[in-house]
C-alpha positions as CSV (number, residue, x, y, z in Angstrom):
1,X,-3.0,-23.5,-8.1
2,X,-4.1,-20.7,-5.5
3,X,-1.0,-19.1,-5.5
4,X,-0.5,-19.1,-9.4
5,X,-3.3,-17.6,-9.9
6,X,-2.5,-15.3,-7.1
7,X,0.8,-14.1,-8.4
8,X,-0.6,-13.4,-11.9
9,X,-3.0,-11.0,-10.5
10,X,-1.1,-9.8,-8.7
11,X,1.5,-9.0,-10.9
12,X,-0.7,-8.1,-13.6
13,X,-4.1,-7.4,-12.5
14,X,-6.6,-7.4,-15.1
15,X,-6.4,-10.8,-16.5
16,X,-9.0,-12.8,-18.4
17,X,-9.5,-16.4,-16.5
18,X,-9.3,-18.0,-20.1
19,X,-5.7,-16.5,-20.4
20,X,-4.7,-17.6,-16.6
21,X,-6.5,-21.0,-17.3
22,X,-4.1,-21.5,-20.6
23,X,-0.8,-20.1,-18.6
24,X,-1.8,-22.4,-16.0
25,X,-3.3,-25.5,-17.8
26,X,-6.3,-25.5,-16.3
27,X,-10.0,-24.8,-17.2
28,X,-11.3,-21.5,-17.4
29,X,-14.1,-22.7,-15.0
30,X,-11.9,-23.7,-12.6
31,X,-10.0,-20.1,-12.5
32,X,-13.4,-18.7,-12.0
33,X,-14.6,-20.7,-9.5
34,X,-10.7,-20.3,-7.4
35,X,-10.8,-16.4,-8.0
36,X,-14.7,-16.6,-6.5
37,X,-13.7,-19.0,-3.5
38,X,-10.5,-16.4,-3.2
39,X,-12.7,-13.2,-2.8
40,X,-15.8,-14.8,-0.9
41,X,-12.9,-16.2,1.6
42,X,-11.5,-12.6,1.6
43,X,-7.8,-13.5,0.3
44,X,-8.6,-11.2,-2.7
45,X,-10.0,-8.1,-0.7
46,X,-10.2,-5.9,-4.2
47,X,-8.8,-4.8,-7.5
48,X,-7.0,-1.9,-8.8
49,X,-5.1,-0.2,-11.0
50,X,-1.6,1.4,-10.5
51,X,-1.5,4.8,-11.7
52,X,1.5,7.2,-12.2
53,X,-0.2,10.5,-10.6
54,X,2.8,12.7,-11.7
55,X,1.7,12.1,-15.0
56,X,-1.8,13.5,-14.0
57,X,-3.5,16.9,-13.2
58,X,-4.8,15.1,-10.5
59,X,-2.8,16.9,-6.9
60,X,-1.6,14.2,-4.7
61,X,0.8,14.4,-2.1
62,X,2.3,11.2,0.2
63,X,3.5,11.2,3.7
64,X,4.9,7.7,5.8
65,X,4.4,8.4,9.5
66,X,5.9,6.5,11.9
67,X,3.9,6.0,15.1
68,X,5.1,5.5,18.9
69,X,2.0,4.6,20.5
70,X,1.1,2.8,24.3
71,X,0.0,-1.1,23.4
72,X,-3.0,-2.3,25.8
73,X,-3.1,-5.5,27.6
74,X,-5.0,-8.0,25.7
75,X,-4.7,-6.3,22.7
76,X,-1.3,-4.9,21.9
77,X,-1.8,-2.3,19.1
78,X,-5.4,-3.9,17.7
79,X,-7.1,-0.8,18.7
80,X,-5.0,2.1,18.0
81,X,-4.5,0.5,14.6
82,X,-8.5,0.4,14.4
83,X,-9.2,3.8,15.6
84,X,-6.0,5.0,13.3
85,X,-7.5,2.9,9.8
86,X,-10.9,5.1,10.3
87,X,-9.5,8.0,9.1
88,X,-9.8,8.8,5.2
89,X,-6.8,10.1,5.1
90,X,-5.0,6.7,5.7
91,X,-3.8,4.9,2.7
92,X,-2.3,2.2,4.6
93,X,-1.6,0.9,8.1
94,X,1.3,-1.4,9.2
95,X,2.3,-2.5,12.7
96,X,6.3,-3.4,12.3
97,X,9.0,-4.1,14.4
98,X,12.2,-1.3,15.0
99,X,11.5,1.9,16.1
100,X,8.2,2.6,15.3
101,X,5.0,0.8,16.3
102,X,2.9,1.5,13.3
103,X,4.0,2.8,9.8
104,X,0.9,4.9,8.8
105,X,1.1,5.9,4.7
106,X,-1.8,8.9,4.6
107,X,-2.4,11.3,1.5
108,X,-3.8,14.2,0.8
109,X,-3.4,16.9,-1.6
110,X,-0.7,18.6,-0.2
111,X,1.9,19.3,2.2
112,X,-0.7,21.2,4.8
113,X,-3.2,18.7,4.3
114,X,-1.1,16.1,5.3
115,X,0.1,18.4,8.5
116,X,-3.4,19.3,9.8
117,X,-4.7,15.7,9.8
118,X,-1.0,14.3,12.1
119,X,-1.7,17.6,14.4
120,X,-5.4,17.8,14.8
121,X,-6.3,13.8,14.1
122,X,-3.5,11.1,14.2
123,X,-0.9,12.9,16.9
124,X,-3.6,13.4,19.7
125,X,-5.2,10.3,19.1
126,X,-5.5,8.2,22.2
127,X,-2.4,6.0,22.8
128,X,-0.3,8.0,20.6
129,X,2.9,8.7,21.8
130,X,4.8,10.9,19.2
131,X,4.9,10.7,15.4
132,X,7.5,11.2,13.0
133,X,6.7,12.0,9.4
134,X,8.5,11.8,5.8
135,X,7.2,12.8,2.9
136,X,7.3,11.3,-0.8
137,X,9.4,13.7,-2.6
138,X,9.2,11.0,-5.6
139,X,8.2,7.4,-6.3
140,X,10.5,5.0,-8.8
141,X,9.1,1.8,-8.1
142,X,5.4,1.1,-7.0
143,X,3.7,-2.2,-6.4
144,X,7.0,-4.0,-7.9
145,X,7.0,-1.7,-10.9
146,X,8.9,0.8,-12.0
147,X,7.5,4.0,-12.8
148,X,10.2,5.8,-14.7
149,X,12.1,3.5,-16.2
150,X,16.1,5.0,-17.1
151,X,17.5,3.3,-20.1
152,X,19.6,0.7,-19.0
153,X,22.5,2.7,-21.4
154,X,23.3,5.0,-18.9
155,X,25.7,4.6,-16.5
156,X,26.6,6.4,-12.8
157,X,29.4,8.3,-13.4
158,X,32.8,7.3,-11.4
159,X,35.7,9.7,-10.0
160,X,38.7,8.5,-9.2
């Protein structure tokens, strides 16, 4: 049941417990008290909604930043990745495996924005090695959606 109801909000976010409780066939109380046990146990940490910004008047620019940083002993990356989440500027904060110890996904409202915080905050941040950022130029699919959807009609063109 947990991860039914998961993947509906997930999916779709804003969905009455009576209408998860019928897709599910299950009470409405019982999708209130899962959703309540989910959030108080911290598997739901929040709601939101998915907004086009290009679409808005609203400025906001993207950047990923990959992050080469010195692990401690005892603690790998835990507190770089700490120190690092603090900042407002952070959107999101990933350790991963390849080339990069941390994929950092900052905005700000635009390019320089984004610059000043890597130079002045994130690059000489203790245990940072070097960074390496890319900016989003444009976004076609967010959260598992698609955000401008091309009529399925047209077609790549092929040269011989």
């Amino acid at each position: 049941m947990q991860e039914s109801i998961l993947g509906i909000l997930a999916g779709e976010g804003r969905v009455a417990d009576d209408e998860i409780a019928a897709r599910l066939g299950i009470s409405s109380d019982e999708v209130a008290g899962a959703i309540r046990e989910m959030e108080e146990q911290g598997i739901i940490i929040g709601y939101r909604a998915l907004v086009d910004w290009s679409k808005t008047d609203v400025e906001r620019v993207y950047a990923y930043i990959l992050v080469e940083g010195t692990p401690q002993h005892g603690v790998g990356f835990n507190d770089l990745a700490a120190h690092i989440a603090r900042f407002d500027e952070v959107h999101s904060l990933h350790l991963t495996s390849g080339t990069a110890d941390l994929n950092v996904v900052v905005e700000g409202r635009d390019f320089r924005e984004i610059a000043r915080f890597v130079a002045e905050k994130l690059a000489p941040s203790p245990g940072v090695t070097s960074t390496s950022t890319s900016f989003v130029l444009k976004t076609y699919k967010s959260e598992g959606r698609l955000i401008h959807e091309t009529p399925s009609s047209q077609r790549l063109a092929v040269s011989p």
